[in-house]
C-alpha positions in Angstrom: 150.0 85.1 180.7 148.2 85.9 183.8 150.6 85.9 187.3 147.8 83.3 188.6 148.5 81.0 185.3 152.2 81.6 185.8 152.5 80.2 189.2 150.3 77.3 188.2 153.1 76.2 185.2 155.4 77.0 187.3 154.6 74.3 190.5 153.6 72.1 187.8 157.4 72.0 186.4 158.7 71.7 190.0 156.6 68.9 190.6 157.4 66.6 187.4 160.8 67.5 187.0 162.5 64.3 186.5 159.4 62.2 185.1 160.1 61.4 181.4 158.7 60.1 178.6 155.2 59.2 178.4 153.0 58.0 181.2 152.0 55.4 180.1 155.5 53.9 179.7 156.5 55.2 182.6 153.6 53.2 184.7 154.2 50.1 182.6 158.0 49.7 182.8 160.0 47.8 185.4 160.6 50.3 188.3 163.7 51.7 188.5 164.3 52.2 192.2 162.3 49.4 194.2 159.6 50.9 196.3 160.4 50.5 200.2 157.0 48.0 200.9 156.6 45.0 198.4 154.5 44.9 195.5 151.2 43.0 195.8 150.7 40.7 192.5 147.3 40.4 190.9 147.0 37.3 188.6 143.5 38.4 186.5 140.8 41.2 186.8 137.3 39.6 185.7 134.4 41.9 185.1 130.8 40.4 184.2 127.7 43.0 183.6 124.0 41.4 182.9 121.9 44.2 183.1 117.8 43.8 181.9 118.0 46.8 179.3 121.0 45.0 177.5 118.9 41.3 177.7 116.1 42.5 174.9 117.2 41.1 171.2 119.1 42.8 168.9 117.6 42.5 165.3 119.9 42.3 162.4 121.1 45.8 161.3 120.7 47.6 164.9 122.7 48.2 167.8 122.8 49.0 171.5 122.7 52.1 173.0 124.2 53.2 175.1 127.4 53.2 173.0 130.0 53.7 175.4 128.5 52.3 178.8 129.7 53.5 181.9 131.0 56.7 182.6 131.8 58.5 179.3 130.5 61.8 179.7 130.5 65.3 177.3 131.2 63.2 173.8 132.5 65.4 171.0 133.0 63.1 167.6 134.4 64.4 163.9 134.4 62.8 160.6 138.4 62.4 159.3 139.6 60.4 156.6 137.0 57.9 156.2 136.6 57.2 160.2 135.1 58.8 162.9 136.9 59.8 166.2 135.0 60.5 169.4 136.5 61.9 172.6 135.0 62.8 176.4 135.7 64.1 179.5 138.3 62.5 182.3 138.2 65.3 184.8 141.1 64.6 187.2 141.1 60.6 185.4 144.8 60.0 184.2 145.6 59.1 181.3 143.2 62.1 180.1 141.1 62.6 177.1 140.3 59.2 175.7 140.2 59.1 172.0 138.3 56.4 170.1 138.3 55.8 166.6 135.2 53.7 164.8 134.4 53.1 160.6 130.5 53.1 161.6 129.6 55.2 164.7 128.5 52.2 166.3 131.8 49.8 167.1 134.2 52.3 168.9 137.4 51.3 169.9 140.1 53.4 172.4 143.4 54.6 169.9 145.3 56.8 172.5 144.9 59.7 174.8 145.3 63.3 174.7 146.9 63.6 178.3 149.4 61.0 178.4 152.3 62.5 179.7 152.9 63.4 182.8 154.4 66.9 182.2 151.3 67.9 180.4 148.9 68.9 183.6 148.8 67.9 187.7 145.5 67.5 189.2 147.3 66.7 192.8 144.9 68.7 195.4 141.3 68.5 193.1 138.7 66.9 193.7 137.8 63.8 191.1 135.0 65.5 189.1 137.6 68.7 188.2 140.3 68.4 185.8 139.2 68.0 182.2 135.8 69.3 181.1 133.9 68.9 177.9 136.8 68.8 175.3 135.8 68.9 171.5 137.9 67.3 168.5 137.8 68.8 165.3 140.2 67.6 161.5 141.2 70.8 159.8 143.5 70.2 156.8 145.3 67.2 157.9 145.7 68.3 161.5 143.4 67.1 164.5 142.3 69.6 167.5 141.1 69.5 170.9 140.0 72.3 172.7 139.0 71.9 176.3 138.9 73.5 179.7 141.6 72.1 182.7 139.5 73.4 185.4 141.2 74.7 188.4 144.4 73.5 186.5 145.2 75.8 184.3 142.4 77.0 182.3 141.6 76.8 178.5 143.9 75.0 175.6 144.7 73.3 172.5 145.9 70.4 171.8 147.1 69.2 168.2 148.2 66.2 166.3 148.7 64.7 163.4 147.6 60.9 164.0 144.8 60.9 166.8 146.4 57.9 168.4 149.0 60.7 169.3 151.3 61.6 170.4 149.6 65.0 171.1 151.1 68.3 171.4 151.5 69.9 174.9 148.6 72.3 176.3 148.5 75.4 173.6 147.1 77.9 176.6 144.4 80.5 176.3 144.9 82.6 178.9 143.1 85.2 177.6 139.4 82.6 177.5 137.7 81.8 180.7 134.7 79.5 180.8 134.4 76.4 179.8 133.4 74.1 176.9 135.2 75.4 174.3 135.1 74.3 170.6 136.4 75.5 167.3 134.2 76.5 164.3 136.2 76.3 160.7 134.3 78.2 158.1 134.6 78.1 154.4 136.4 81.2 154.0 139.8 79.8 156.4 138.4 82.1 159.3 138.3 79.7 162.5 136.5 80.7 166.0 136.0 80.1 169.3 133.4 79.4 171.2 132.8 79.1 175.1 130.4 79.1 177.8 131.3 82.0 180.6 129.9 84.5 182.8 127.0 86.8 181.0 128.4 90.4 179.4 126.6 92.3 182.6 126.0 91.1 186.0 124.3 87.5 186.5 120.3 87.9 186.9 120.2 84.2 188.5 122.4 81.6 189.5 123.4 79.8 186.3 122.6 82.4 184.2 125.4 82.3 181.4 126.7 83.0 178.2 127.7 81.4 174.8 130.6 84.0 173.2 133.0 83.7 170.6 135.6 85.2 169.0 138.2 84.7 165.8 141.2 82.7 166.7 144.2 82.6 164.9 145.6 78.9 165.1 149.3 79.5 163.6 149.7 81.3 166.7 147.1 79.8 169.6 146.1 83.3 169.5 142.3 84.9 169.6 141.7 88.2 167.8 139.7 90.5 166.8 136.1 91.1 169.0 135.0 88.8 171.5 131.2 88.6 171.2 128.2 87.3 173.0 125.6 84.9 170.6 123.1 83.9 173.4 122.7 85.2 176.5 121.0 83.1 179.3 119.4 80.4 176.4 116.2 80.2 174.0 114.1 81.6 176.4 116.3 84.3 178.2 112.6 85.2 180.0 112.6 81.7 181.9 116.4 82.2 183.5 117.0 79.2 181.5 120.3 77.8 183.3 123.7 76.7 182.3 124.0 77.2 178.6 126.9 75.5 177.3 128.5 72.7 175.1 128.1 75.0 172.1 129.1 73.8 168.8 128.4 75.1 165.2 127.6 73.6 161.7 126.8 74.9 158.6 124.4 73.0 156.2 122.6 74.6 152.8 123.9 78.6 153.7 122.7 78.0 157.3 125.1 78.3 160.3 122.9 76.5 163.2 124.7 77.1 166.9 123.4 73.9 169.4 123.6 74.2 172.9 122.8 72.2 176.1 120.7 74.4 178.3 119.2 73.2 182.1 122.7 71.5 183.7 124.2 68.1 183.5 121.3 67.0 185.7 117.6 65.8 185.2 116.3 68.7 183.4 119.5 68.6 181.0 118.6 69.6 176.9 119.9 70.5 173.7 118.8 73.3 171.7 119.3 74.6 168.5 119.3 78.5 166.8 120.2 79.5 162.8 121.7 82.6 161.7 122.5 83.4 158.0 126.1 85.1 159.2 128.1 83.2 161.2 128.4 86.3 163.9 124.2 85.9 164.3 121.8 87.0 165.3 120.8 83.4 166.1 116.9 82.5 165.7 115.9 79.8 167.7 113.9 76.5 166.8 110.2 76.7 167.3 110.6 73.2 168.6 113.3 73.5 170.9 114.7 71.5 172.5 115.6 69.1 170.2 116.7 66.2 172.9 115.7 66.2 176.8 113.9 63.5 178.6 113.0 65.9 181.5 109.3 65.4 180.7 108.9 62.1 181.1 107.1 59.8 183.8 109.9 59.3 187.0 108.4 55.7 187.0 108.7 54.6 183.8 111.0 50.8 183.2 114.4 51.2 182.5 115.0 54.8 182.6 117.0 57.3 181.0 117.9 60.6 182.1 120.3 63.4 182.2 120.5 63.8 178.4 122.0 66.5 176.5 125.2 68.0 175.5 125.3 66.3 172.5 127.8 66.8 169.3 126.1 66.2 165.5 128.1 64.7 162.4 127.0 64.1 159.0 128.1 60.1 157.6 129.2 59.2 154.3 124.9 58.4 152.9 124.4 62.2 153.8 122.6 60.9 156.9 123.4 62.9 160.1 123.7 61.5 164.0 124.5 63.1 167.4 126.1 61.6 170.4 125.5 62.8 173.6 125.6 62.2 177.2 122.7 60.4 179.3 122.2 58.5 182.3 120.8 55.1 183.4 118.8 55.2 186.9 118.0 53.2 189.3 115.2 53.9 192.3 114.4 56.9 190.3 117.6 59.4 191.1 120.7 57.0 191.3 123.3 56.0 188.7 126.5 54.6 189.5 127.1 54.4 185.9 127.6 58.2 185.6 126.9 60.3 181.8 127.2 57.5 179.3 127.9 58.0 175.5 124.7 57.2 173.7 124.2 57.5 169.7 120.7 58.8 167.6 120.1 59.8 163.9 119.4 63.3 163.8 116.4 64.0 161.1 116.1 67.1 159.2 112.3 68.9 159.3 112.2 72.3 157.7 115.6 72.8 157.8 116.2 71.9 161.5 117.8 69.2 163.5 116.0 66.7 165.9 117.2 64.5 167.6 114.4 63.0 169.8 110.5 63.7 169.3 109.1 65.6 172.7 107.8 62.8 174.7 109.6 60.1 173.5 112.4 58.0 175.3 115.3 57.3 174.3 115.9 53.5 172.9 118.4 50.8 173.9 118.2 49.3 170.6 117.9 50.8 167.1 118.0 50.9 163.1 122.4 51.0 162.8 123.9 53.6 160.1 123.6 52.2 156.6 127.0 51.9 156.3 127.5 49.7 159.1 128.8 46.1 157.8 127.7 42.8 159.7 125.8 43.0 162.7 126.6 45.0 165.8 129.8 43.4 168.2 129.8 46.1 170.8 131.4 44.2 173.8 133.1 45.5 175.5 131.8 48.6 175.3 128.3 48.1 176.1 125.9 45.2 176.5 126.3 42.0 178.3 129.3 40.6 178.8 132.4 38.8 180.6 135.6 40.9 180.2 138.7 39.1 181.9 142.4 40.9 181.9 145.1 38.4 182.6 147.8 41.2 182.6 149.8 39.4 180.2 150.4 41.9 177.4 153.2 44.7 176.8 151.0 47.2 178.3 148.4 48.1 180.2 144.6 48.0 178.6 143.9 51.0 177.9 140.3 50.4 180.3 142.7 51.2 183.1 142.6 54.5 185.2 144.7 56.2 187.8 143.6 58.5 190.0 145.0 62.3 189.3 148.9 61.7 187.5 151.7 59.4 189.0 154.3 60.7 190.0 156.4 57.8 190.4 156.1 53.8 188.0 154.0 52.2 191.2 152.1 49.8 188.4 154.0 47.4 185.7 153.2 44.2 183.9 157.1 43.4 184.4 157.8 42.8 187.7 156.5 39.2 187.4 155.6 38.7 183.6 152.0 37.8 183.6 150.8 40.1 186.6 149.8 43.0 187.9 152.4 44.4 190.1 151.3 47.0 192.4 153.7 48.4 194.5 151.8 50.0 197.3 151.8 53.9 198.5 151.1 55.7 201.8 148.2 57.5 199.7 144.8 56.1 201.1 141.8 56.4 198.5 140.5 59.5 200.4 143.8 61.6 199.3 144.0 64.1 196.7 146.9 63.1 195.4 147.6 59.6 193.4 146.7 56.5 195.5 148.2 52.9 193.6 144.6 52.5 192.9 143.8 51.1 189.1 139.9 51.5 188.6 138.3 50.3 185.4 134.3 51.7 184.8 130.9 50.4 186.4 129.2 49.8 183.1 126.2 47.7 184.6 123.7 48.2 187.4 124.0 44.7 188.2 127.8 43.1 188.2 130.5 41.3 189.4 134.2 42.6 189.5 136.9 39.7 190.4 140.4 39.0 191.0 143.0 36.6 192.0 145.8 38.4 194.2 148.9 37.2 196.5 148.6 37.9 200.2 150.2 41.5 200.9 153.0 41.4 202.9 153.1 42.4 206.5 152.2 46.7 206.8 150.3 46.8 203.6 146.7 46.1 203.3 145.8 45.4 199.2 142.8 44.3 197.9 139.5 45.4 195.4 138.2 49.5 195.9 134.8 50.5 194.3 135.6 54.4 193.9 133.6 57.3 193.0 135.5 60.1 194.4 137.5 60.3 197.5 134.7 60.9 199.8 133.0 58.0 198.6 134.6 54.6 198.5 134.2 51.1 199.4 137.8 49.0 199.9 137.7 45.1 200.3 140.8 44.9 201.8 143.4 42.0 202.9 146.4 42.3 205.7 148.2 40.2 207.5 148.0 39.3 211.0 150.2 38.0 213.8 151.1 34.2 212.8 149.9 32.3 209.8 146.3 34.5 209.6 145.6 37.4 207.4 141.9 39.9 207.6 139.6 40.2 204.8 138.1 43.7 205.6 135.7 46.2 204.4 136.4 50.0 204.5 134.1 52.9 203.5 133.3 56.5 203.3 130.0 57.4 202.8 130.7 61.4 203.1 131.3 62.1 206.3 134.9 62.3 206.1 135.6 59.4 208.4 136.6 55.6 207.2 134.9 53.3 208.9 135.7 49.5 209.1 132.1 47.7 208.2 133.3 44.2 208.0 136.2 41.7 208.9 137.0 38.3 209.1 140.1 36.3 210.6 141.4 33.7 208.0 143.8 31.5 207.3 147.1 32.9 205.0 146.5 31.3 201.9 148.2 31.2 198.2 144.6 30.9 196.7 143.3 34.3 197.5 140.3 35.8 195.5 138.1 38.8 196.2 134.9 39.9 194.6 132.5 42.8 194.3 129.1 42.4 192.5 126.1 44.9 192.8 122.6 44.7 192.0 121.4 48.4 191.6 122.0 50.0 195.4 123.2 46.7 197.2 126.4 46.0 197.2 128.3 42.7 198.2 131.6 41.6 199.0 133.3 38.1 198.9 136.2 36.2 199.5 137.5 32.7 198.6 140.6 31.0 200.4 140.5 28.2 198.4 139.6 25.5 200.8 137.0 23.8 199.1 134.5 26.5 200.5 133.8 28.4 197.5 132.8 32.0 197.8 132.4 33.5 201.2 130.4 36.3 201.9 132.1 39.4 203.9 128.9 41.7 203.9 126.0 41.8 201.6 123.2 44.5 201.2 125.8 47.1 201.4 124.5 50.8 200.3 125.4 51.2 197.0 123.8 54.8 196.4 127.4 55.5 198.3 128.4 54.9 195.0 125.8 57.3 193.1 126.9 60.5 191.1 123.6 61.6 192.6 124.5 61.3 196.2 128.2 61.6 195.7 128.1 65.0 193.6 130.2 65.6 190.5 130.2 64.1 187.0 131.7 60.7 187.2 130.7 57.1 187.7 132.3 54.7 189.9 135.5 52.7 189.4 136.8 49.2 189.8 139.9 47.8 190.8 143.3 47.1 192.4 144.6 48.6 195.1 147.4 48.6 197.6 148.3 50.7 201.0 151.6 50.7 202.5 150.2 50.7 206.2 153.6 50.9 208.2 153.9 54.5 208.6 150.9 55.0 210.0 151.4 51.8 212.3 154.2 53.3 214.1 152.9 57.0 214.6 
């Protein structure tokens, strides 16, 4: 193991020495040691989306796409005992590596996660959108694998298990791989390899230029061997300076090994492309009609758009049929998505003995023909659609919908404190840290919603409230402290990028033990409300707030924003 790889492991057992078992348990248990500010107790979280592309009928026997709406980005899927299991990226997200089982590609519902734990990787001092890239699950003789990159975290690993709902093993490191997207390729003959996107074999003709290699890996051992070898270098048309090749994945169909890629970034000019071989070590030939998915081409005006799409992962069902999922984006004046890389499905056809997923020219549909296999008609909520999705915290656990920011390091979030809440026990940690703020964020699926709760008034030093988060240089906070006497402040924080918080909005009020705060956007305005309960109804704190704060566009990175609880103990910085 590198002496860069060592220190890593080695601050990362200093720092969650003492934090056992997993963390979900630990976040959902009663806290052992009361924090020194109280909690702040939230009764329900309400979330309503009611966008236009998700108001057009469904016909019997089709479904909506996308799939998995709001930010589910880099979806890898594998066939497995009669189901189908998907997972994405979480980058510095915690708990990491969803994993979602479904019986018809269509209805997909979250089993478990590959980083659970809190021993298994620290994110503390990264930026949101690094962590977890692009991991890939594959079944291999009763045993499930994912192979992904923790970037600036460690590097390259494995992670096995038996059940897919976990648990999963701990990081299985490849020290020895650098790069990113890796994915395992099992052939007939037991042999299993590696494949990544890295730096090209000589020096780098252009910014982007990179590679697809690969190389034999013994899994008994975690262990690559044998040659290390480049398949494309730069992309289809190495004579372009096509740019970021990656996502590479390979499947073998009638004596034909075919090696898809993405190829032109995660951004508007992102596509997947597709090569063949006859021997699985190439050379690769490929497709006259690559690439086989983009939407690059399109008009920027067209209704409803859908961009960004690529890296996309193919499976064969049970009727012989074959699909892809794969990443894309919904806009909104052109260039902005708050929704980040969604999780879209398409039937992949078969001409000549190549894959397509998407005719040139052609965009991508919200709504079409289900599997065959599918039974009854398509349920997707709440996973995409319309719909009103209320938490009453009043299970044994968390929903799994629920995200922390980077791993806890100590149980600031249970559903035991006050059976039938959300305690939050509130930490220094504002949302611009890059550590763990007590912030719980659930995904913007909608261009146009409305994100709601019921909460008791914080006690005196702590401000709690509703955050809208897409990294930490980019948030909105609608905020509640108390005053002096019997009134509290409904406030409005924000960074916008400029590495300052600024206070946009606040209102003296009354303490109450009614207390409800709102968000709801349409596209790039943003509003916030409050209700007292005094017969007033909803009160409006600031409408016609910029949204595009919230865009993965303006903000940079690979995520979408966030919605949720969150609590500030205030009283430190108070008295310096």
């Amino acid at each position: 193991m590198n002496p860069l790889l060592q220190r890593f492991h080695a601050c990362r057992r200093r720092a969650f020495a003492g934090i056992a078992g997993t963390a979900l348990a630990v976040a959902l248990l009663p806290v052992a040691a009361a924090p020194s500010a109280p909690p702040v107790y939230f009764d329900w979280f309400e979330y309503r989306g009611r966008d236009a592309a998700f108001e057009m009928p469904l016909p019997a026997g089709h479904y909506r796409n996308p799939v998995l709406a709001g930010f589910h980005a880099d979806p890898s899927v594998v066939a497995a005992n009669g189901r189908f299991y998907l997972v994405n990226s979480s980058f510095t997200y915690f708990p990491g590596i969803p994993v979602f089982e479904s019986a018809d590609l269509v209805h997909w519902k979250q089993i478990g996660n590959v980083i659970d734990r809190p021993t298994q990787l620290d994110f503390d001092g990264l930026s949101v959108s690094r962590g977890i890239f692009a991991p890939t699950i594959e079944f291999h003789d009763g045993t499930f694998y994912v192979v992904t990159t923790a970037t600036d975290s460690g590097g390259n690993f494995i992670s096995t298990a038996r059940d897919p709902a976990g648990p999963w093993s701990d990081p299985h490191w490849l020290p020895t791989i650098g790069g990113i997207d890796p994915s395992l390729f099992f052939d007939e003959d037991g042999k299993v390899y590696l494949l990544n996107n890295d730096e090209p074999p000589g020096p780098a003709r252009y910014d982007g230029h990179r590679a697809i290699w690969m190389q034999q890996i013994d899994l008994a051992r975690f262990q690559p061997i044998g040659p290390r070898k480049v398949l494309i270098d730069g992309g289809v048309e190495p004579e372009k300076n096509p740019i970021w090749i990656e996502g590479p994945h390979i499947y073998k169909r009638d004596g034909w090994y075919y090696l898809s890629d993405a190829e032109g970034g995660t951004g508007p000019q992102h596509s997947q492309v597709v090569l063949r071989s006859r021997d699985v070590w190439g050379p690769y030939v490929p497709y006259a009609g690559n690439p086989i998915l983009t939407q690059r081409d399109l008009p920027a005006d067209r209704p409803l758009p859908i961009t960004n799409a690529g890296h996309a992962d193919l499976v064969e069902g049970p009727d012989g049929s074959w699909w892809a999922v794969f990443l894309a984006s919904r806009n909104y004046q052109r260039r902005h998505y708050n929704t980040g890389r969604e999780t879209y499905l398409l039937p992949v056809y078969w001409r000549d003995g190549w894959p397509e997923i998407l005719p040139a020219g052609k965009t991508i549909p919200y709504v079409e023909r289900a599997p065959s296999w599918m039974r009854g008609e398509a349920a997707q909520a709440p996973s995409t659609g319309n719909f009103v999705h209320r938490d009453e915290f009043d299970g044994p656990a968390l929903a799994t919908e629920w995200l922390r920011v980077r791993v806890p390091k100590s149980a600031w979030a249970d559903l035991a404190t006050r059976p039938g809440a959300l305690a939050v026990h509130p930490l220094a940690e504002g949302l611009e840290t890059l550590r763990n703020p007590a912030f719980l964020g659930r995904r913007q699926q909608h261009l146009r919603f409305e994100a709601s709760t019921a909460m008791t008034t914080p006690a005196p030093g702590v401000a709690a409230g509703l955050a809208a988060f897409q990294s930490e240089a980019y948030w909105y906070f609608l905020g509640v402290r108390r005053l002096d006497g019997d009134r509290i402040a409904v406030f409005l924080e924000g960074r916008d990028g400029s590495g300052a918080t600024r206070t946009l909005a606040t209102r003296d009020v009354a303490v109450t033990d009614a207390l409800r705060l709102k968000i709801e956007g349409e596209e790039g305005d943003y509003g916030f409300a409050f209700d007292i309960g005094d017969g007033r109804g909803w009160q409006t704190l600031a409408s016609k707030v910029d949204g595009t704060v919230l865009s993965t566009d303006r903000a940079g990175g690979f995520v979408g924003a966030l919605l949720g609880p969150f609590a500030r103990d205030e009283r430190a910085s108070r008295s310096e």
